[in-house]
mmJSON file of the N, C-alpha and C atoms, coordinates in Angstrom:
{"data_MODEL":{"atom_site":{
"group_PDB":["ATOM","ATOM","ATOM","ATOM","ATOM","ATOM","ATOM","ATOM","ATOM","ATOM","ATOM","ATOM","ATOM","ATOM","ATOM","ATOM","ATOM","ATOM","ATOM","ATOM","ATOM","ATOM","ATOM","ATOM","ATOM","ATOM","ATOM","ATOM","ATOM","ATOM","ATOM","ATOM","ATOM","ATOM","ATOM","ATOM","ATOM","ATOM","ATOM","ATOM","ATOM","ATOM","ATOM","ATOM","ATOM","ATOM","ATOM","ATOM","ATOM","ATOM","ATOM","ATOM","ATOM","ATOM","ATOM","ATOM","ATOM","ATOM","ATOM","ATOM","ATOM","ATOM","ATOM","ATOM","ATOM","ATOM","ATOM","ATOM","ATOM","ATOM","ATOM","ATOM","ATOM","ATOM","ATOM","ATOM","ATOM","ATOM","ATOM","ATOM","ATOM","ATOM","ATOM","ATOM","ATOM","ATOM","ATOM","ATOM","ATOM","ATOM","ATOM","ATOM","ATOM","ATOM","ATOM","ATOM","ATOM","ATOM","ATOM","ATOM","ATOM","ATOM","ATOM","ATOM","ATOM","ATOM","ATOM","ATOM","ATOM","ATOM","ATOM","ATOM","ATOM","ATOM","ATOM","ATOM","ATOM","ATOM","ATOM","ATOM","ATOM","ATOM","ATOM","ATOM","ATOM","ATOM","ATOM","ATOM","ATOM","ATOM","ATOM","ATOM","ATOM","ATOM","ATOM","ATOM","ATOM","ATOM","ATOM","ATOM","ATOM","ATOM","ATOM","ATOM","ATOM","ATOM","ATOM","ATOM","ATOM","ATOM","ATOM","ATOM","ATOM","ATOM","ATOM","ATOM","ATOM","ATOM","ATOM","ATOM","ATOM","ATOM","ATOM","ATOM","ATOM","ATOM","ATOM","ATOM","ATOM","ATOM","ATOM","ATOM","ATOM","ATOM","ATOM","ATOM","ATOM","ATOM","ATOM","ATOM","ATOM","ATOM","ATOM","ATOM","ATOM","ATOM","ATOM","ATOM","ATOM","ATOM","ATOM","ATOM","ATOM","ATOM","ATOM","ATOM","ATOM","ATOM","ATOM","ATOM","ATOM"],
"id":[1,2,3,4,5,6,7,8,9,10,11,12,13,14,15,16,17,18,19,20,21,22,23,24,25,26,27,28,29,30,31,32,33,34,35,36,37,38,39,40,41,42,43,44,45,46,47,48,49,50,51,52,53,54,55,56,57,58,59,60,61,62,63,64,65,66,67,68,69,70,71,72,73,74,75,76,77,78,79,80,81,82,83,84,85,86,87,88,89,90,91,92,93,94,95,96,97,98,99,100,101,102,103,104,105,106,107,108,109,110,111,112,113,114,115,116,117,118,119,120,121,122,123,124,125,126,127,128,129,130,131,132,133,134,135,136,137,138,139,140,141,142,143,144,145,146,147,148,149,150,151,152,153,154,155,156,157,158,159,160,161,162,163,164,165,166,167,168,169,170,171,172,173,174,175,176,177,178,179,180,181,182,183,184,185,186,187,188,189,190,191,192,193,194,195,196,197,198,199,200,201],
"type_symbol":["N","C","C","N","C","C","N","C","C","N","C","C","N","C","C","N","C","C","N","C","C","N","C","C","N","C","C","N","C","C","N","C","C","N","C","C","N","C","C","N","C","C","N","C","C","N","C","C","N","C","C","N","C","C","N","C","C","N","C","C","N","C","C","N","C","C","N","C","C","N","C","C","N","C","C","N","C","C","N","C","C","N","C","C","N","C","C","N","C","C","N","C","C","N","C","C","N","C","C","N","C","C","N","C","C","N","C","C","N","C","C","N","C","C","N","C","C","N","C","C","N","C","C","N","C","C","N","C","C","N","C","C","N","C","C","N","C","C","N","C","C","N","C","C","N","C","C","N","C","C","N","C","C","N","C","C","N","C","C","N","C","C","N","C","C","N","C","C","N","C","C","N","C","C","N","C","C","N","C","C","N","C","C","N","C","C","N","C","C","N","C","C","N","C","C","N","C","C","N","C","C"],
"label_atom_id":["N","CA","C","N","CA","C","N","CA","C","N","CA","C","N","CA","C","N","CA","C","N","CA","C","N","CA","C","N","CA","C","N","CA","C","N","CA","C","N","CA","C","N","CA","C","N","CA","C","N","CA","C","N","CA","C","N","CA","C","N","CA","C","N","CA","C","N","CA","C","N","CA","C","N","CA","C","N","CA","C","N","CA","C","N","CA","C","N","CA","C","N","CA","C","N","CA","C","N","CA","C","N","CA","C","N","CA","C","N","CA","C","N","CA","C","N","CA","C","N","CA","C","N","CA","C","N","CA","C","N","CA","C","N","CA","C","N","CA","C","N","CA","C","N","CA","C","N","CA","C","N","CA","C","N","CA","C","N","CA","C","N","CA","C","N","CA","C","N","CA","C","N","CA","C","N","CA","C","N","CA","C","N","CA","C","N","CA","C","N","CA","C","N","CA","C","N","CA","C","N","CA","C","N","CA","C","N","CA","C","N","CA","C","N","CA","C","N","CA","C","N","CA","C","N","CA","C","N","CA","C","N","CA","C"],
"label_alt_id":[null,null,null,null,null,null,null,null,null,null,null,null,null,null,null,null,null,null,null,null,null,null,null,null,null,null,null,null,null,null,null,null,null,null,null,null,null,null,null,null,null,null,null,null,null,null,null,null,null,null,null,null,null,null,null,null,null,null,null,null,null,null,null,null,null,null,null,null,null,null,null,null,null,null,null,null,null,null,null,null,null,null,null,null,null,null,null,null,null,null,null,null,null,null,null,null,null,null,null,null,null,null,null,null,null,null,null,null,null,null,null,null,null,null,null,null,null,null,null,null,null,null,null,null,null,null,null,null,null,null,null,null,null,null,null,null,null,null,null,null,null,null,null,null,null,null,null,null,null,null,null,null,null,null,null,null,null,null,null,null,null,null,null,null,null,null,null,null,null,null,null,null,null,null,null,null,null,null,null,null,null,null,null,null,null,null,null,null,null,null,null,null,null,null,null,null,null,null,null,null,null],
"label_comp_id":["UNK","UNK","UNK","UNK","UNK","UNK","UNK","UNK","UNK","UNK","UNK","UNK","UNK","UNK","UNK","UNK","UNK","UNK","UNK","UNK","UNK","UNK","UNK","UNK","UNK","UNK","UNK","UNK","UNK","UNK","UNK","UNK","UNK","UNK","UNK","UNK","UNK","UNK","UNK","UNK","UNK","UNK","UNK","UNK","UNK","UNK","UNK","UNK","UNK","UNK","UNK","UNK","UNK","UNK","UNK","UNK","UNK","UNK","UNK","UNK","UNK","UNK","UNK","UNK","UNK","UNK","UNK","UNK","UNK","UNK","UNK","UNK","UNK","UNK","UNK","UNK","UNK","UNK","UNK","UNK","UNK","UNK","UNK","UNK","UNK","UNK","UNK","UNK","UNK","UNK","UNK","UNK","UNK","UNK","UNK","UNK","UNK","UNK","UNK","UNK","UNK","UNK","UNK","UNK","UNK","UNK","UNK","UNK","UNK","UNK","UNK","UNK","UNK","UNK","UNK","UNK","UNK","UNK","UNK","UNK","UNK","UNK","UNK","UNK","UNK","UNK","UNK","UNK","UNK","UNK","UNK","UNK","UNK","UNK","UNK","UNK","UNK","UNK","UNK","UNK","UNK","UNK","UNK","UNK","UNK","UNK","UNK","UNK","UNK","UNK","UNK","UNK","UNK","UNK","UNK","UNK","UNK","UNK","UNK","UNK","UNK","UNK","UNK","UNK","UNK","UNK","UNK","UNK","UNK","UNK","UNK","UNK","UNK","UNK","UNK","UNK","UNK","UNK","UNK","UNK","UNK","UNK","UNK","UNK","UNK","UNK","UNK","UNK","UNK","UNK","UNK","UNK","UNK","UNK","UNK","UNK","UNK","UNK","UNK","UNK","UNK"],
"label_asym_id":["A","A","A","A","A","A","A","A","A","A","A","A","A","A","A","A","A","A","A","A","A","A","A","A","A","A","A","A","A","A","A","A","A","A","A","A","A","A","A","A","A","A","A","A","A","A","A","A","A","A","A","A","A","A","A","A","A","A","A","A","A","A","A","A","A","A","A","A","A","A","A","A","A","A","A","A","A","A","A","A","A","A","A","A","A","A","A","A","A","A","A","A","A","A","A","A","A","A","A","A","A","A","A","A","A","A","A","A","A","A","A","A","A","A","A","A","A","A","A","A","A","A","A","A","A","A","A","A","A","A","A","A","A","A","A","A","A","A","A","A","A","A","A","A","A","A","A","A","A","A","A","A","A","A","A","A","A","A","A","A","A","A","A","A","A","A","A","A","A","A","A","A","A","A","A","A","A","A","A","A","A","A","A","A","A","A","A","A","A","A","A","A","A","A","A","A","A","A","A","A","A"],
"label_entity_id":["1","1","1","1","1","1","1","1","1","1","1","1","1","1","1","1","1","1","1","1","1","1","1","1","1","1","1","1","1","1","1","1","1","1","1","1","1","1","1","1","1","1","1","1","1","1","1","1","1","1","1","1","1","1","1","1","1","1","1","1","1","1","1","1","1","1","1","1","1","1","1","1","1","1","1","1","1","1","1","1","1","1","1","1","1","1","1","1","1","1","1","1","1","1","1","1","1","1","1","1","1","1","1","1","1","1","1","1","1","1","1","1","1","1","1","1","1","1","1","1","1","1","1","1","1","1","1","1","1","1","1","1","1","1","1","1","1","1","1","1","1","1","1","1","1","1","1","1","1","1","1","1","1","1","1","1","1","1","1","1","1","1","1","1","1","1","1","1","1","1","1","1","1","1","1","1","1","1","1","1","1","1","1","1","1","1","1","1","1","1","1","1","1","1","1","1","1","1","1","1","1"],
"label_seq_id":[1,1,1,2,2,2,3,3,3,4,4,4,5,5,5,6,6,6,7,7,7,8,8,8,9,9,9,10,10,10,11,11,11,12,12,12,13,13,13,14,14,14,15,15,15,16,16,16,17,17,17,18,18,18,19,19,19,20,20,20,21,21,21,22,22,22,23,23,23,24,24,24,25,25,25,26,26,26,27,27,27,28,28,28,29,29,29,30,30,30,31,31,31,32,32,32,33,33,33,34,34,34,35,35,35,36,36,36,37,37,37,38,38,38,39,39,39,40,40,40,41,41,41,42,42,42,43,43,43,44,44,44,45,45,45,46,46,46,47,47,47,48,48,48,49,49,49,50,50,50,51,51,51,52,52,52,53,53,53,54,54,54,55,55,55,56,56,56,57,57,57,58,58,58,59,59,59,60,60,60,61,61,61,62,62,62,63,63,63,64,64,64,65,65,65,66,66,66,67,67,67],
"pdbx_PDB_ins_code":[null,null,null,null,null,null,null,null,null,null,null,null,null,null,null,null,null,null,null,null,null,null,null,null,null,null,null,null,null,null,null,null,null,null,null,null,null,null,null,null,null,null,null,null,null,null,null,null,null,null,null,null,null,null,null,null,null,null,null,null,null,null,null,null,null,null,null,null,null,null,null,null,null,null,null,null,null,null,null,null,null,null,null,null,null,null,null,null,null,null,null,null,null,null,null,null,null,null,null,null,null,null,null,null,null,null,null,null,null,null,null,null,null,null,null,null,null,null,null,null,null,null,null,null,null,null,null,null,null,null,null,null,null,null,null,null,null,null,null,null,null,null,null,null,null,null,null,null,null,null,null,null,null,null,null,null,null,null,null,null,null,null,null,null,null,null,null,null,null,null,null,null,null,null,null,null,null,null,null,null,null,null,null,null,null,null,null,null,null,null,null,null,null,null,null,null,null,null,null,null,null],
"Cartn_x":[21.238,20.2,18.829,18.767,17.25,16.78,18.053,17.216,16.842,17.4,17.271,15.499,15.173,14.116,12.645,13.287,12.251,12.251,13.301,12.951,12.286,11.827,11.404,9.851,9.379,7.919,7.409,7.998,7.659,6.271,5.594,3.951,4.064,4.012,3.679,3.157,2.172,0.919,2.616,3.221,4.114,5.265,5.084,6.207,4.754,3.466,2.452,2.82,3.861,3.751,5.107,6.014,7.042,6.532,5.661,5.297,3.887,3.378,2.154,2.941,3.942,4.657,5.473,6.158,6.725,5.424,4.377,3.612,2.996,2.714,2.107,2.424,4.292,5.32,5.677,5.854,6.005,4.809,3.394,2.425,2.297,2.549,2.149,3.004,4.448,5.438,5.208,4.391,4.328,3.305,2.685,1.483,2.075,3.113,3.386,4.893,5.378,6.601,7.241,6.465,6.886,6.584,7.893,7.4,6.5,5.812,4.52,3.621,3.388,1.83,2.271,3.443,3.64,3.458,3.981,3.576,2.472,1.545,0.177,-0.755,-0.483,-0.996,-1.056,0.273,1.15,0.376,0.008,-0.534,-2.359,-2.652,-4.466,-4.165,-3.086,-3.245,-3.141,-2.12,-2.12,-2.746,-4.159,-5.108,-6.291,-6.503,-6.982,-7.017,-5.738,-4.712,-5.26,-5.04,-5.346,-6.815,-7.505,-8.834,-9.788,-9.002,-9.185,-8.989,-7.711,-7.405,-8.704,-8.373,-9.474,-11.068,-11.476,-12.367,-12.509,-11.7,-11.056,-10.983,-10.057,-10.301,-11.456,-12.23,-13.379,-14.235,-14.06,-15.245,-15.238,-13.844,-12.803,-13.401,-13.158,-13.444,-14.844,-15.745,-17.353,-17.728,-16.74,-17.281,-16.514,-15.519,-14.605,-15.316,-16.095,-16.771,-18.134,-18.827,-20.2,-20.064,-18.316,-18.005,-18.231],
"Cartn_y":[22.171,22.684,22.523,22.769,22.489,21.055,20.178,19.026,18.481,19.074,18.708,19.286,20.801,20.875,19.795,19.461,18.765,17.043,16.568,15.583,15.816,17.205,17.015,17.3,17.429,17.861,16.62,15.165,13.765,13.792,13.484,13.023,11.74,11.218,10.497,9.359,9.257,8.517,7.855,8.201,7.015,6.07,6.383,5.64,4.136,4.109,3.048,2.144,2.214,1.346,0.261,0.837,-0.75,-1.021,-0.294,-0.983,-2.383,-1.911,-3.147,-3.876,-3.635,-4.911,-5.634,-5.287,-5.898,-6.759,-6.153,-6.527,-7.905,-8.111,-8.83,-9.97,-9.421,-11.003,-11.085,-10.924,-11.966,-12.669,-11.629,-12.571,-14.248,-13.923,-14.878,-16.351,-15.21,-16.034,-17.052,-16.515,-17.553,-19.154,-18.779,-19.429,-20.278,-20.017,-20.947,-20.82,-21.854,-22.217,-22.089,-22.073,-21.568,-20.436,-19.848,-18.552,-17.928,-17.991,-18.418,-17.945,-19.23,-19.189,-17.652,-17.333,-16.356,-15.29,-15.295,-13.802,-13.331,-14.6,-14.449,-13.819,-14.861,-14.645,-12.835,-12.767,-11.303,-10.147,-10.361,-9.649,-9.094,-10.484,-10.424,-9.752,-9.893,-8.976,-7.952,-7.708,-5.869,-5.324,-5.984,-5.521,-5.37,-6.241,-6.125,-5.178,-4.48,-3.724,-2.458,-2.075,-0.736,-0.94,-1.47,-1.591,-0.916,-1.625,-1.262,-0.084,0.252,1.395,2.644,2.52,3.348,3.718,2.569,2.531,3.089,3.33,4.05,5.344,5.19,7.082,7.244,6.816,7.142,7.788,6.749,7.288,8.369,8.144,9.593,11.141,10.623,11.992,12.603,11.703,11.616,12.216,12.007,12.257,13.689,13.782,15.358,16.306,15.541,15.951,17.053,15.941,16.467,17.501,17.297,17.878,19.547],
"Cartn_z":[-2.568,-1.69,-2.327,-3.837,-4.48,-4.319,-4.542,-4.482,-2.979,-2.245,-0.712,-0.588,-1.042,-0.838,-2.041,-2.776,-3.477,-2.572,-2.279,-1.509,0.1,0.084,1.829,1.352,0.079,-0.501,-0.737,-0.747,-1.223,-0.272,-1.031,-0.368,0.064,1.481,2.281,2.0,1.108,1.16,-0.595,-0.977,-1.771,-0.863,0.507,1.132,1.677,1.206,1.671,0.311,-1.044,-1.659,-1.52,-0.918,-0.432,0.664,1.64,2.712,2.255,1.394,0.514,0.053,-0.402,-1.631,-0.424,0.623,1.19,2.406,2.821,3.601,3.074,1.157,0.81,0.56,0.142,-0.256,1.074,2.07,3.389,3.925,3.736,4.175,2.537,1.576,0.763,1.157,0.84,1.433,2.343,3.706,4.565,4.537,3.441,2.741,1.545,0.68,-0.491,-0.44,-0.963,-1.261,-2.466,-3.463,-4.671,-5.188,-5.926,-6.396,-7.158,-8.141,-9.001,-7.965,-7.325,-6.446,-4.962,-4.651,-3.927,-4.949,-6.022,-6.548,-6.935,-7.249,-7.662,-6.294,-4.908,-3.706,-3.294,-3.386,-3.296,-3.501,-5.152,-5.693,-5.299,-5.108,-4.715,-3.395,-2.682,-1.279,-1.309,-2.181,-2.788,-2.821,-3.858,-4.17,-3.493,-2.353,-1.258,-0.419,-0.25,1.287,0.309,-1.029,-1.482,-1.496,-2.088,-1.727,-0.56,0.362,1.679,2.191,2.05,2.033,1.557,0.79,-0.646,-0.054,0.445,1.348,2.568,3.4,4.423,4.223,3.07,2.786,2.18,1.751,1.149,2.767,3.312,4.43,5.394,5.851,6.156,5.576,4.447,3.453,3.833,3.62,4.013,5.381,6.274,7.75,7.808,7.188,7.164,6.416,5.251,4.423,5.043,5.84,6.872,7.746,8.882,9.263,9.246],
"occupancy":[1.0,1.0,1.0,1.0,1.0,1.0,1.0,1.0,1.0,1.0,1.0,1.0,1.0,1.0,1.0,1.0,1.0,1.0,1.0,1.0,1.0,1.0,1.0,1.0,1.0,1.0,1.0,1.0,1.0,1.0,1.0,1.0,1.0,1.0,1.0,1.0,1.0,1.0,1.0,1.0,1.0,1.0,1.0,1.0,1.0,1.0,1.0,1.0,1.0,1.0,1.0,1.0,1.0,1.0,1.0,1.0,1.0,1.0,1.0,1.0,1.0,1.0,1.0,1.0,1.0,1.0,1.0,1.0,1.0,1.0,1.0,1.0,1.0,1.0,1.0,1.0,1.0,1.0,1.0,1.0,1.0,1.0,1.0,1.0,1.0,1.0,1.0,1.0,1.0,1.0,1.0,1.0,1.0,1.0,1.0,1.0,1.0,1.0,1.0,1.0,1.0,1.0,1.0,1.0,1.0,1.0,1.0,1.0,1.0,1.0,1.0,1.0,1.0,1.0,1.0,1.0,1.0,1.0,1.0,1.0,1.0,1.0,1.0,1.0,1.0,1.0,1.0,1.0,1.0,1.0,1.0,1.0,1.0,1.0,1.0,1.0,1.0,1.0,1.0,1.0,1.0,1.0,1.0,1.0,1.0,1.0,1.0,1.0,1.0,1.0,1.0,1.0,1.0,1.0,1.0,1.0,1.0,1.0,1.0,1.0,1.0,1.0,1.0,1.0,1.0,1.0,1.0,1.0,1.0,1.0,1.0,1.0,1.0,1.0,1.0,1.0,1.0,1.0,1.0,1.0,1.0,1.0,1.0,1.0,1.0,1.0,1.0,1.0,1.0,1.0,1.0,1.0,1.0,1.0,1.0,1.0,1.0,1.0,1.0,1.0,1.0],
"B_iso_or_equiv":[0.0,0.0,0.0,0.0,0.0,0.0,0.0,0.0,0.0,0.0,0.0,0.0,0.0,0.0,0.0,0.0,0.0,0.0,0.0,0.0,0.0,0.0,0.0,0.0,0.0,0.0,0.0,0.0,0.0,0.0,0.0,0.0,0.0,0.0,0.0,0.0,0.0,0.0,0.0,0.0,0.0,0.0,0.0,0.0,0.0,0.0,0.0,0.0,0.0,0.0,0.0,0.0,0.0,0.0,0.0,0.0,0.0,0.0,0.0,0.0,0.0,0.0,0.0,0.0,0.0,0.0,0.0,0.0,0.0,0.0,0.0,0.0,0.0,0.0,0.0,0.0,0.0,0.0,0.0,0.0,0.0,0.0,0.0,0.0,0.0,0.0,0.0,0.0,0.0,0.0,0.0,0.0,0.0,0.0,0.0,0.0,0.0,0.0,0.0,0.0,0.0,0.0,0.0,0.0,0.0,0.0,0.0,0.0,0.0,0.0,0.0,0.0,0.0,0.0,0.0,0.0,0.0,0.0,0.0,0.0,0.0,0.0,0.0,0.0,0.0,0.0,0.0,0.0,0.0,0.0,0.0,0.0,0.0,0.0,0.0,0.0,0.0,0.0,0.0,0.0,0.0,0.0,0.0,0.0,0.0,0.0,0.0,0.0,0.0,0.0,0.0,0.0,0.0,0.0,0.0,0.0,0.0,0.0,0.0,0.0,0.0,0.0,0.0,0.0,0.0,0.0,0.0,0.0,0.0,0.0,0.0,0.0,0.0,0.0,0.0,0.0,0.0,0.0,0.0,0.0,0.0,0.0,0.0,0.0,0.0,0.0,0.0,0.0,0.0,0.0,0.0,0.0,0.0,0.0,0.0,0.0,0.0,0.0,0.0,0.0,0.0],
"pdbx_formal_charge":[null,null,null,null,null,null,null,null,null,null,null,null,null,null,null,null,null,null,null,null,null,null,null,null,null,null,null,null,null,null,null,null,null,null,null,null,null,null,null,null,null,null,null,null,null,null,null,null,null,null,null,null,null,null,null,null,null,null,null,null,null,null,null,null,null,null,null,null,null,null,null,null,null,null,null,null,null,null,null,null,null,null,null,null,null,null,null,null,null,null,null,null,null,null,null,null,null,null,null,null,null,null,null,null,null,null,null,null,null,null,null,null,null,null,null,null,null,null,null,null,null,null,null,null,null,null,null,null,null,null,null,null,null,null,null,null,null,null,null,null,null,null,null,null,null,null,null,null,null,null,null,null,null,null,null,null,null,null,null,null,null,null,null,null,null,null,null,null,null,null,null,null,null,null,null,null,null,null,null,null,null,null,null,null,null,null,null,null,null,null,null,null,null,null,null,null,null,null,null,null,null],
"auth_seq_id":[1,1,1,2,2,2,3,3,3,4,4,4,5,5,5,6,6,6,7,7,7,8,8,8,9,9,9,10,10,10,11,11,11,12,12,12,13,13,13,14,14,14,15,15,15,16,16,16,17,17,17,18,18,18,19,19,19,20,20,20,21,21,21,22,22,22,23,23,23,24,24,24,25,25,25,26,26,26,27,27,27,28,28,28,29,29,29,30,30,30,31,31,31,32,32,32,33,33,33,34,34,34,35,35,35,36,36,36,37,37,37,38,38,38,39,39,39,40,40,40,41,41,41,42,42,42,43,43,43,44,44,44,45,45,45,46,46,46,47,47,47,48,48,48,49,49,49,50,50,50,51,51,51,52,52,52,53,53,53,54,54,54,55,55,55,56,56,56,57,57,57,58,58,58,59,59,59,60,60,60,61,61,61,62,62,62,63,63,63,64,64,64,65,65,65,66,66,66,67,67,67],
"auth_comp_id":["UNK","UNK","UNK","UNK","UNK","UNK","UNK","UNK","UNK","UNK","UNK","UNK","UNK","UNK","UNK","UNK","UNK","UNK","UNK","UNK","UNK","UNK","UNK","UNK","UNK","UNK","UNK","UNK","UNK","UNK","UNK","UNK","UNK","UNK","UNK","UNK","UNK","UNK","UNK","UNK","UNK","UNK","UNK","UNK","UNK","UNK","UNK","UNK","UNK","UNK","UNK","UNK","UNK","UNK","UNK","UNK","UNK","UNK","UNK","UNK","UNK","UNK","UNK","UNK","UNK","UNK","UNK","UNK","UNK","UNK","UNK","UNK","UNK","UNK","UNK","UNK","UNK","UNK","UNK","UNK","UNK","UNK","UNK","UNK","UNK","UNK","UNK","UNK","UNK","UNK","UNK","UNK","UNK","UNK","UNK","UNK","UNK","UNK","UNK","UNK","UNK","UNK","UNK","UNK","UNK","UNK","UNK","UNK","UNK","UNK","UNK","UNK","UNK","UNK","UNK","UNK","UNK","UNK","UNK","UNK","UNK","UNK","UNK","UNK","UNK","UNK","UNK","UNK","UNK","UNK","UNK","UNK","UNK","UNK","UNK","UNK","UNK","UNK","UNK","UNK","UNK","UNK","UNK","UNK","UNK","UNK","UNK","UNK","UNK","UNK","UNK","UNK","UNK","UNK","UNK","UNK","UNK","UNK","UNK","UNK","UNK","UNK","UNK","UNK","UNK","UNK","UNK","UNK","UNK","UNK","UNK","UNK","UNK","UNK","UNK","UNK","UNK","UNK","UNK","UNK","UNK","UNK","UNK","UNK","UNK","UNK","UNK","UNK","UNK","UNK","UNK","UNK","UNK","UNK","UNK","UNK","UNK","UNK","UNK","UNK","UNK"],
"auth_asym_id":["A","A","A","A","A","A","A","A","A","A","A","A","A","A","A","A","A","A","A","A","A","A","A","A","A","A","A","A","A","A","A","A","A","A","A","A","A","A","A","A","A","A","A","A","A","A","A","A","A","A","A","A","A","A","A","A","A","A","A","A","A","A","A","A","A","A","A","A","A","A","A","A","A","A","A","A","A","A","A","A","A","A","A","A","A","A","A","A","A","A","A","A","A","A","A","A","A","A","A","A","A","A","A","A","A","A","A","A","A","A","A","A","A","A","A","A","A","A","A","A","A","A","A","A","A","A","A","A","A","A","A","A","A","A","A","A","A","A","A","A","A","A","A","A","A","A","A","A","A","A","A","A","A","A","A","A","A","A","A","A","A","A","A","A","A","A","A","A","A","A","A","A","A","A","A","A","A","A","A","A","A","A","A","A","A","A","A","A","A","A","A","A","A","A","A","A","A","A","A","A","A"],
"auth_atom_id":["N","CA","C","N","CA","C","N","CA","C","N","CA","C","N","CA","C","N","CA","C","N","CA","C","N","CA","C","N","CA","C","N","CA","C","N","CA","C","N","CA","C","N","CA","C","N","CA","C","N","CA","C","N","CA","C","N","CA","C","N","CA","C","N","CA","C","N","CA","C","N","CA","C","N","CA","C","N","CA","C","N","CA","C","N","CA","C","N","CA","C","N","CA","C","N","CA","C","N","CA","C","N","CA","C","N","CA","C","N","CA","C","N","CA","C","N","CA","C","N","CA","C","N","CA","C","N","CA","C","N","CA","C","N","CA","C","N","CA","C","N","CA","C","N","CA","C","N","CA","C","N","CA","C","N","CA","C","N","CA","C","N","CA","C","N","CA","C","N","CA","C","N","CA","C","N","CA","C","N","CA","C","N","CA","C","N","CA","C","N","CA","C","N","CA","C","N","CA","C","N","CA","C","N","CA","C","N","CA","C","N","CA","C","N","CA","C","N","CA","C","N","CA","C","N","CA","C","N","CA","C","N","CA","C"],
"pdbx_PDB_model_num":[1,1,1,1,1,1,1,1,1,1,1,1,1,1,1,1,1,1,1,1,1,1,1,1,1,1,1,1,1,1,1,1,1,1,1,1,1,1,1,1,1,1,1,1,1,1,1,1,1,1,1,1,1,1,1,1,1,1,1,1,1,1,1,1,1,1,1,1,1,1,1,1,1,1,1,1,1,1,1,1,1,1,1,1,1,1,1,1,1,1,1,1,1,1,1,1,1,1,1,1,1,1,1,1,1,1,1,1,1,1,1,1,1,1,1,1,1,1,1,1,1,1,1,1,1,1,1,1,1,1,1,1,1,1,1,1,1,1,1,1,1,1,1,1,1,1,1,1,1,1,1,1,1,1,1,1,1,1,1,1,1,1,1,1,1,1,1,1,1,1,1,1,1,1,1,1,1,1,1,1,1,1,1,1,1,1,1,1,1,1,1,1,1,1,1,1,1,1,1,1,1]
}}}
């Protein structure tokens, strides 16, 4: 029963990191054929998508912030 309640406390915002890793190797995927240049691709999208992200919540915050 304890561990049932510690898995229903999982913060949300960790189920956005297989959704990036998987979002980034199918988009690279569809772009290169070899693995190398997909994992490299992969990766710059990652870094992109949290980026972005980051930015998003940044501004979020700002307007909740004023609020």
């Amino acid at each position: 029963m304890d561990s049932l309640l510690t898995i229903a406390q999982i913060n949300d915002l960790w189920f956005t990191l297989p959704l990036i890793a998987s979002v980034s190797l199918v988009y690279a995927a569809t772009r290169h054929e070899l693995i190398v240049p997909i994992l490299l691709h992969s990766l710059r999208i990652a870094v992109w998508i949290v980026g972005f992200m980051a930015v998003i919540f940044v501004v979020i915050l700002l307007i909740a912030w004023r609020l």
